[in-house]
N, C-alpha and C positions, 0 to 999 in steps of 0.2 A: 845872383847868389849873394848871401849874407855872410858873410866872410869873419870870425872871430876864431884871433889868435893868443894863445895862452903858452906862458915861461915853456910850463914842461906838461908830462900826462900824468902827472900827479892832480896836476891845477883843470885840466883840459876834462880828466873824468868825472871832478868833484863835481865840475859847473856842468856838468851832463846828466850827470844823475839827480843833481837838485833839479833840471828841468824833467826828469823821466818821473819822478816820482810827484812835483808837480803837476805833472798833466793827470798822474791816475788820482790824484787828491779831486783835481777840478772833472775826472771823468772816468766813477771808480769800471765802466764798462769798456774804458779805453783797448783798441787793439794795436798791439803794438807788433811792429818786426823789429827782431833780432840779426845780430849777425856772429859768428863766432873768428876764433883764430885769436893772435896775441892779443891786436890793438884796443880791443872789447874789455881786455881782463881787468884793467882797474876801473872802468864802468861797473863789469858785476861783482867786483868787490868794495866798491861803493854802496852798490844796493842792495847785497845780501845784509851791511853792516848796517844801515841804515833800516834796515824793513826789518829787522829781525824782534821777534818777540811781539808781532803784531803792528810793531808801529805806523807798519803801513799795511792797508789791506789790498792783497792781492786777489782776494776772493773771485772778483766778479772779470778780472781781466782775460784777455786772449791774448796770447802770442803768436806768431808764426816766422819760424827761422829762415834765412834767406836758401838754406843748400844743408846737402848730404851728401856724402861719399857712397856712391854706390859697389855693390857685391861683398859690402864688410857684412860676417858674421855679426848677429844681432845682436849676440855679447859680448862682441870686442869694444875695448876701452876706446877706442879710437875712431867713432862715431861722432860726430858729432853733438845727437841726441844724450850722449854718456858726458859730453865735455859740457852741456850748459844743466843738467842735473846737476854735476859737479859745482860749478859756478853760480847758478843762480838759483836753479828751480828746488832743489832740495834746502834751501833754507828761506825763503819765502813763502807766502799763502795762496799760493796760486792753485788754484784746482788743478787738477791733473787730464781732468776732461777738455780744459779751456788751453791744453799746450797743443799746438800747429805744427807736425814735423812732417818730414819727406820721410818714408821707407826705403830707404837704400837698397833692399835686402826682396823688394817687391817683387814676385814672380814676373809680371811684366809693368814696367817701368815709366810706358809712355801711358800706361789706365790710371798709374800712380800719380803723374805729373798730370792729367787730366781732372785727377779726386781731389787737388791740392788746389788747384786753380776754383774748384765748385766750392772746398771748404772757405776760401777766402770771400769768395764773393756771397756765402750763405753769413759771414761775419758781419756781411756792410762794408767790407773792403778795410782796409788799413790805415788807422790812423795817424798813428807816428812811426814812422821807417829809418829805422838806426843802418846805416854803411858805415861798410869801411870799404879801402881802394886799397889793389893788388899796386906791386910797383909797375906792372906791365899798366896799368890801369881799370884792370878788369873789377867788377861790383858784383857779388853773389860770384858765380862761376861763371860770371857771363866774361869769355876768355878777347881778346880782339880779334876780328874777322873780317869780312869782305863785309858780311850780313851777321846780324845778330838774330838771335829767335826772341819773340814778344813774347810768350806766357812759357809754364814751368817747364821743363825741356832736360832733357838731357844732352849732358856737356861733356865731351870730349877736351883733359883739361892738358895743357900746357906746362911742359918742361919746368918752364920759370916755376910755375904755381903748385905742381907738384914738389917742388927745392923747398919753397916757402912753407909746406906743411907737412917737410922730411923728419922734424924734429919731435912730431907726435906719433913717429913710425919710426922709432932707435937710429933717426940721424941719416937715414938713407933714402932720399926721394925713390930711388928705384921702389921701396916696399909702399907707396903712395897712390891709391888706387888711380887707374887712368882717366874714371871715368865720374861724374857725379851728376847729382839732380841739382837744379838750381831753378830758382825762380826766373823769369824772365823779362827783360827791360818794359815791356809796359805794364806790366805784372808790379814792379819798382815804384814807377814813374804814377800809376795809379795811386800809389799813397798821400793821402791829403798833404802831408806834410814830411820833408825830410832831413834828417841831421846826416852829415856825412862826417866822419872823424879821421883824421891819417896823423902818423905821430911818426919821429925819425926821420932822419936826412935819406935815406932809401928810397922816402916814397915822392920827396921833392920835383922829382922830375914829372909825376905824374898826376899830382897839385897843379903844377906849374899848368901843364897840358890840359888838364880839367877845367881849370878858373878861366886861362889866357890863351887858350890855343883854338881852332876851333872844334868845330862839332863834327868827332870820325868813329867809325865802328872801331877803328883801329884804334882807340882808345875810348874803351865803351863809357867809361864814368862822364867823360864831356857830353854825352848826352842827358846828364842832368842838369846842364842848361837852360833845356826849354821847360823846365819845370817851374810853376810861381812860387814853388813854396821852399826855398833849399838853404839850408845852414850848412856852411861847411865850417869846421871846427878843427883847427891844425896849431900844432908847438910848435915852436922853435925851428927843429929843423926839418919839419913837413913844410915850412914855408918861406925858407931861405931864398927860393927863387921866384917867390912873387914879388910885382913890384909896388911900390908906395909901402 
């Protein structure tokens, strides 16, 4: 792993988005994965501000986002697909055909995680794969387990990880749906290339575990490990407990 550490996530998004928006200059058919929740947000307000008014073309690109919350109403705010609208895709030039989502909302769920897995590989598969890491250590909704699941999957999610995304549901993890679609670790680990971001003394421990610990379901992000291509990208106190 390629390990680069910056003051704060002011510093940590700039130098991330100069390389996102880099790569769609050097490959305007780039396909890119996404990931949502806090850590992302001054990455896509980087590049809403940066792409705006044309400066960058988003035309010809693909995205596809790591997870959805499943059984939310289609027009609830609290979708996923309503929070990167929000943040990135409504002010950018991305086609609207060329965005990758999970149907949360999908009459059967497991034909949905099947359609997601065809969409991705009818793309050429994924070129640059943006993570972020749960403090449990979990990447997309892939939660720690005995056994992880390899392609899109629905995820039975975790106490912790439901807390952690209470605050997009008035504060109360209990209103935080149980369950969600999530891509799955070789579904990941397939991306030519990957950036992983973690920011806050929170997630330190599981930095710590990813970089220096070994390789356990029980902390599914140390399985990006065996991957040749991995940037991890942590401030200050994402990496208080690595050493050197």
């Amino acid at each position: 792993m390629n390990i680069e550490r910056f003051e704060d996530d002011e510093l940590l998004s700039a130098a991330l988005a100069t390389r996102v928006l880099e790569s769609i200059v050097a490959r305007p058919t780039l396909v890119l994965g996404l990931p949502t929740g806090r850590t992302p947000l001054g990455l896509y307000r980087e590049l809403r501000e940066r792409s705006g008014g044309n400066l960058i073309d988003w035309s010809q690109v693909r995205t596809f986002n790591l997870d959805e919350f499943a059984g939310l109403d289609p027009a609830s705010p609290n979708r996923y697909r309503a929070f990167m609208q929000a943040e990135l895709f409504d002010h950018v030039s991305i086609d609207p055909a060329n965005i990758g989502f999970l149907n949360g909302s999908a009459p059967d769920l497991k034909t949905e995680c099947r359609r997601y897995e065809d969409a991705i590989d009818q793309a050429g598969g994924i070129d640059l794969q943006i993570l972020g890491i749960g403090a449990n250590g979990h990447i997309g909704f892939n939660e720690p387990a005995d056994g992880l699941c390899s392609h899109t999957h629905v995820a039975e999610l975790e106490t912790e990880s439901r807390e952690a995304n209470a605050q997009w549901f008035g504060g109360d993890w209990r209103n935080v749906p149980e369950r969600a679609l999530s891509m799955g670790m070789a579904t990941i680990l397939n991306a030519r290339k990957i950036i992983l971001i973690a920011t806050g003394a929170e997630k330190a421990d599981a930095v710590h575990g990813m970089i220096e610990g070994l390789i356990s379901t029980r902390l599914p992000a140390s399985i990006l490990q065996v991957h040749p291509r991995v940037t991890v990208m942590v401030d200050r106190g994402a990496s208080q407990r690595l050493s050197g």
